[in-house]
N, C-alpha and C positions, 0 to 999 in steps of 0.2 A: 504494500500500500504506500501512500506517498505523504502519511503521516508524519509533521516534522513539528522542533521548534529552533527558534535562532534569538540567542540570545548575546546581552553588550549590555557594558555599561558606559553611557555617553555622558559628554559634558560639553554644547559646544558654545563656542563663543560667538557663532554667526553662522545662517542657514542661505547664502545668498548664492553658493554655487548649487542649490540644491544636493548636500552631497550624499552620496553612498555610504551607508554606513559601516555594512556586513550584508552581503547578499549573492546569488548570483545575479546578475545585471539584467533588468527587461530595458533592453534597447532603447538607444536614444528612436527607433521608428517605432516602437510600442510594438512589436510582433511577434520578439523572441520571447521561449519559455524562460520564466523565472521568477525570485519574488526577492523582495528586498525591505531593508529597513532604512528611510533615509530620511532628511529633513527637508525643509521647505521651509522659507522665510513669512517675516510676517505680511502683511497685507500691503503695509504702509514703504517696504522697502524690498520691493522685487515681485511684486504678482504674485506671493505666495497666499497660506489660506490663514493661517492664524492670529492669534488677536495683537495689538502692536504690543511691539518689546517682546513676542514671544515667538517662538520657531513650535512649527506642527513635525511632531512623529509620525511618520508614514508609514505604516505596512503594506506594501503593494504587492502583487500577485498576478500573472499573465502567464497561458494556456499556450501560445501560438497565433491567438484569434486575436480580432480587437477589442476583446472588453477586459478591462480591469476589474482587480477584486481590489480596493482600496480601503484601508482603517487610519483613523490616525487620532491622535490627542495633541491639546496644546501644549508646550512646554515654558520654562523659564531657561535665558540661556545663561552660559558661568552656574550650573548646576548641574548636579552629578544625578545623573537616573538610570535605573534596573531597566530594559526595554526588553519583552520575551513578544513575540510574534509566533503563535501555534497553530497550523494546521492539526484538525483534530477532526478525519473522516471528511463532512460535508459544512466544516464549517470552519472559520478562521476566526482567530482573536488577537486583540493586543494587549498586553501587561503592563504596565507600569509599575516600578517598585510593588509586584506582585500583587497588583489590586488589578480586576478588568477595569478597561478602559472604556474597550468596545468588543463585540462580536460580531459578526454574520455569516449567513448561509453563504457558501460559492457560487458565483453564479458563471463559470466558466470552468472546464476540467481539463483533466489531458494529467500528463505527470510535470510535476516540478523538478525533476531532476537531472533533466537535460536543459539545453543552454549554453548559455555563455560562461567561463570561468568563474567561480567563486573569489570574491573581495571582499579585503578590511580595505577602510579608510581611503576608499577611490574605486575609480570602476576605469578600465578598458574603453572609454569611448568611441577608441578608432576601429576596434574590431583586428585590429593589426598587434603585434610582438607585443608581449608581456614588457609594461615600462609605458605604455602612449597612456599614461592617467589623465581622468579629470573625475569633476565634481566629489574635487577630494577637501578630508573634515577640517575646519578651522576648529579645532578644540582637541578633544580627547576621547581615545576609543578604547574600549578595556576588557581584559579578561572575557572574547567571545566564545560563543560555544554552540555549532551545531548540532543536534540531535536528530536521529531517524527517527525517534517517537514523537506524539505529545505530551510532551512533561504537565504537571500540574504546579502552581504556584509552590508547593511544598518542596517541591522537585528542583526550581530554578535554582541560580546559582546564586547561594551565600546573600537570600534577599529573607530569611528569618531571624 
């Protein structure tokens, strides 16, 4: 099954390259398989979605198809947060310092585990040799951890 969780502890100081946080990479054309955890700026300073002064947590999820499975919460930045993102069967969530944030149903399938190479702290954007980075973290990325299971908050890393 294609049951996972990806967990990080972030801290960042600014969300304006949009970066990567830990993920494998859904392409800069939105098509390839993969999911990721990244951030987004706030409203007032780059088109992103969350509220000002803060950077939104993204967990994103793509099939090969064009629909997104998207979760996110807002954050504060210069602060350190638990982020677990869990695939669990037919449905996804996101964590924050081991509280839900959010859940939903999938609304697109296929496996997550094909794609683009997996990244800390940058993604591959050109598609080309390992080293062409972008939408890399102004902050700090910590102690990640992929898992083949869905862990349960009890489970996460060193957040009791």
């Amino acid at each position: 099954d294609d049951d996972f969780t990806l967990e990080a502890y972030v801290n960042l100081r600014d969300a304006f390259s949009f970066p990567l946080i830990a993920g494998k990479q859904v392409s800069g054309n939105f098509l390839d398989r993969g999911f990721e955890l990244q951030g987004r700026p706030d409203a007032a300073n780059g088109g992103g979605e969350a509220g000002p002064g803060k950077w939104k947590a993204l967990f994103r999820s793509r099939d090969g198809g064009s629909t997104d499975d998207l979760l996110s919460a807002d954050l504060n930045y210069n602060t350190w947060y638990h982020l677990a993102a869990v695939r669990n069967g037919a449905s996804l969530s996101l964590y924050v310092d081991g509280v839900l944030a959010t859940s939903k149903a999938i609304t697109n399938g296929g496996s997550y585990t094909s794609g683009q190479e997996f990244s800390v702290g940058g993604a591959n954007v050109t598609g080309g040799p390992p080293g062409n980075f972008g939408r890399a973290v102004n902050g700090y990325v910590d102690e990640v951890r992929l898992s083949n299971i869905a862990l349960t908050p009890p489970q996460f890393l060193n957040t009791q």
